[in-house]
N, C-alpha and C positions, 0 to 999 in steps of 0.2 A: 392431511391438509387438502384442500381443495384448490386448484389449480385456477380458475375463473378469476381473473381481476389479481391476483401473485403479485407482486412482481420477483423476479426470478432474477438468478445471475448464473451462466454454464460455464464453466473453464475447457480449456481444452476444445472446444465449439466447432472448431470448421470443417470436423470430418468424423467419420466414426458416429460412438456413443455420443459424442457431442454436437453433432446433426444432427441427430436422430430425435435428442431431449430437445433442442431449440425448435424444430417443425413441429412435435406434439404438443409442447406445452402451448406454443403459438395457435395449433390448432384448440387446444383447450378452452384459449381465453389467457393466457398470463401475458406480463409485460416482462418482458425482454431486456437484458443485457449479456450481450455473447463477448467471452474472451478468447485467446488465441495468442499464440508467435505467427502465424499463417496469415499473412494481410489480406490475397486475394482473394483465399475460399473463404474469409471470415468477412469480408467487404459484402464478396456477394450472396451468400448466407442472410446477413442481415439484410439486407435490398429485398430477399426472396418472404421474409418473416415478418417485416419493419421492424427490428430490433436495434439500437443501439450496439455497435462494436465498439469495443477497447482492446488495441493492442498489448498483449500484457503477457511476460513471461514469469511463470506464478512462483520460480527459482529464487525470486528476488523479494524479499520483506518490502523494500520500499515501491516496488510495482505494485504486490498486492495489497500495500493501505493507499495507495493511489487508485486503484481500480475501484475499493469497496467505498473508499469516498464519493469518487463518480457516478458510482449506479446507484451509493443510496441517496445525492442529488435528485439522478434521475427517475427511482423508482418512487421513492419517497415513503417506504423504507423498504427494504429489501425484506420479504420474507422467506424467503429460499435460495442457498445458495449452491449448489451445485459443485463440488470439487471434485473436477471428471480429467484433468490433466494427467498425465503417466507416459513413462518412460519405462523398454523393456531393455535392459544391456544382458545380451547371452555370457554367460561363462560363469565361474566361480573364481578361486582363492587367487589365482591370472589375472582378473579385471583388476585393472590402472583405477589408484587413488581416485584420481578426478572422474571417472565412470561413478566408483561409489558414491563419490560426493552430490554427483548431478544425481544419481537416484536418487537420494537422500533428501535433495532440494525440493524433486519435483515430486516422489513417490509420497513424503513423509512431512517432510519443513514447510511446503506450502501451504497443507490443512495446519499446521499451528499455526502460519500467518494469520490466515483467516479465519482461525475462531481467535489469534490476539486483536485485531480490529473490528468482529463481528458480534461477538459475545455478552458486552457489556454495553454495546448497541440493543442485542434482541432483549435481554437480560431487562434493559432499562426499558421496553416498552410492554412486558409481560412474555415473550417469547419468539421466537419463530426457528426457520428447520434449516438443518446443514444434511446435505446427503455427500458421501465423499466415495468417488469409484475408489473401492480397494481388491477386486478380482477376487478368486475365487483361493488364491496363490493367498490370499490375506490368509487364510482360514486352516488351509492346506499347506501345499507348497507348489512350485515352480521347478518343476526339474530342467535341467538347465541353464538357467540362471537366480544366481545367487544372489545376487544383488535386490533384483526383483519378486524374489521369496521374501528376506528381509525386511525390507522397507514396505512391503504392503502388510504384513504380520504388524510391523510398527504401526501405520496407519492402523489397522485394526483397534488396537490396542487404545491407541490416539480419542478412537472413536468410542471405543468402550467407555473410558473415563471420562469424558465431555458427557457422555448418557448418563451415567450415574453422580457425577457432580452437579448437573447444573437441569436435571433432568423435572426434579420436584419444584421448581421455578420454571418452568415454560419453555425450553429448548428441547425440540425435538431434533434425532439424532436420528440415521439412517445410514447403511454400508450398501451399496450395489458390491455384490460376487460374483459378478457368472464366472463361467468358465471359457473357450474359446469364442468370442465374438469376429464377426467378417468385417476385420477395418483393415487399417494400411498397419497398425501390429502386426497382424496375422497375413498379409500380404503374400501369397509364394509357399507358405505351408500346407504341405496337402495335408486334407482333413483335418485342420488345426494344429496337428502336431500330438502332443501327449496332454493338452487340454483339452484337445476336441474328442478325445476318446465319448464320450457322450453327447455327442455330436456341435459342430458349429452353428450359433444363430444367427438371424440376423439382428443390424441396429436395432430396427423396428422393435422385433420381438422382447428383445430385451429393455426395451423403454415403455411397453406394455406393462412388464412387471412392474417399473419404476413406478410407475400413475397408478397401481394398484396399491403397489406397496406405502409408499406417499398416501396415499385416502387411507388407508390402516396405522398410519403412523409405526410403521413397523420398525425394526431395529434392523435387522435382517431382509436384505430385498434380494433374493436366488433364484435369478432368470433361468437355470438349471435345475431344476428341484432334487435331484442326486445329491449337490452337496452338502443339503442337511446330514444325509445319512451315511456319508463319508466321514464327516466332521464328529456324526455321534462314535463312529466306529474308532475314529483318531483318540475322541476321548477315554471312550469305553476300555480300549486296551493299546497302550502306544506303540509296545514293542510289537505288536501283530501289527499293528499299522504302517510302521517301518517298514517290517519286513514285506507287508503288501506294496507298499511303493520302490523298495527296490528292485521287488519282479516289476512292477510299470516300468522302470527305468530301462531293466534289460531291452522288453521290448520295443523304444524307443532310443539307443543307441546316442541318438544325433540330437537328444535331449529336446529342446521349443522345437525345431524342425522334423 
């Protein structure tokens, strides 16, 4: 798709991946509506872009048919929506019910929010595109955290099936995977931790890929180009793959840190 004249919806917007897509698309030509839980970097975010902000914690079904109400008021209709919100909780089989559950909301539950309110909207006017960050953890894993290995696999998956069901009617579908990105996630981890083993990007660069990958309508958008062929290798042979990630593991002890 082509970005000029869009209009566009970002989740997650006031820092990170979601600053990064609200300036380029802005700089592209699209029109704008930025979400957030972050009032002030998302206030002046949009001041900086002239984009429309909505406060909206994407955890909640009823904020996000209230937000896709809103923007598609205001964009008139929404052709891109953006599902770039995420949540990382470190630990495994330890992390507290209600950690899973907020992953679950925000990692996984809020792209079905919004293809339950968004779908039968694009659906009914011949098409348009959902791009959903699911990390590179979708594809692979997350060592370290478990929650966040899960719920972006989910996601994944979420995404898979929305492409092949609704795919031959005019919805395009799109995953962002990097691997290490430099936002307030990755904050205090030197060198990324055991995702940045192939190094940490920046927003920018990884919203490079996005505007490429978007114009190719691709399925797969990997601001890292390694984890194609990690991912071939995971498929290729699981049990070598395993056992490759548990030597990663070793030498990362301290797991995301």
């Amino acid at each position: 798709m082509q970005l000029r004249d869009a209009g566009v919806v970002v989740t997650g917007a006031a820092s990170g991946i979601g600053a990064a897509m609200a300036r380029r698309f802005a700089a592209e030509g699209a029109r704008l509506v930025l979400a957030d839980v972050q009032a002030e970097p998302l206030a002046a975010l949009g001041a900086e872009v002239g984009a429309r902000t909505i406060l909206c914690d994407v955890a909640d079904p009823a904020a996000v048919a209230a937000l896709v109400a809103e923007a598609d008021d205001v964009l008139g209709p929404i052709d891109l929506f953006c599902s770039n919100a995420g949540i990382l909780v470190a630990g495994g089989v330890e992390v507290a019910p209600e950690d899973w559950a907020r992953s679950l909301d925000v990692n996984l539950l809020a792209h079905v929010s919004v293809a339950r309110e968004l779908v039968p909207r694009m659906l009914g006017r011949g098409g348009g595109h959902l791009l959903q960050t699911v990390s590179a953890a979708g594809l692979l894993t997350q060592i370290g955290s478990a929650p966040y290995s899960v719920t972006k696999h989910a996601a994944l998956a979420f995404a898979e099936w929305l492409a092949i069901t609704y795919g031959d009617r005019g919805l395009r579908v799109s995953v962002l995977a990097p691997q290490a990105v430099r936002t307030a996630m990755t904050a205090g981890i030197d060198g990324g931790g055991v995702a940045g083993v192939d190094g940490m990007l920046e927003p920018d660069a990884v919203v490079d890929a996005v505007v490429a990958g978007l114009a190719d309508e691709a399925f797969l958008i990997l601001p890292h180009p390694e984890v194609v062929e990690y991912f071939r290798r995971k498929a290729d042979d699981y049990e070598r793959w395993i056992r490759g990630m548990r030597r990663l593991q070793a030498r990362f002890p301290g797991g995301i840190g």
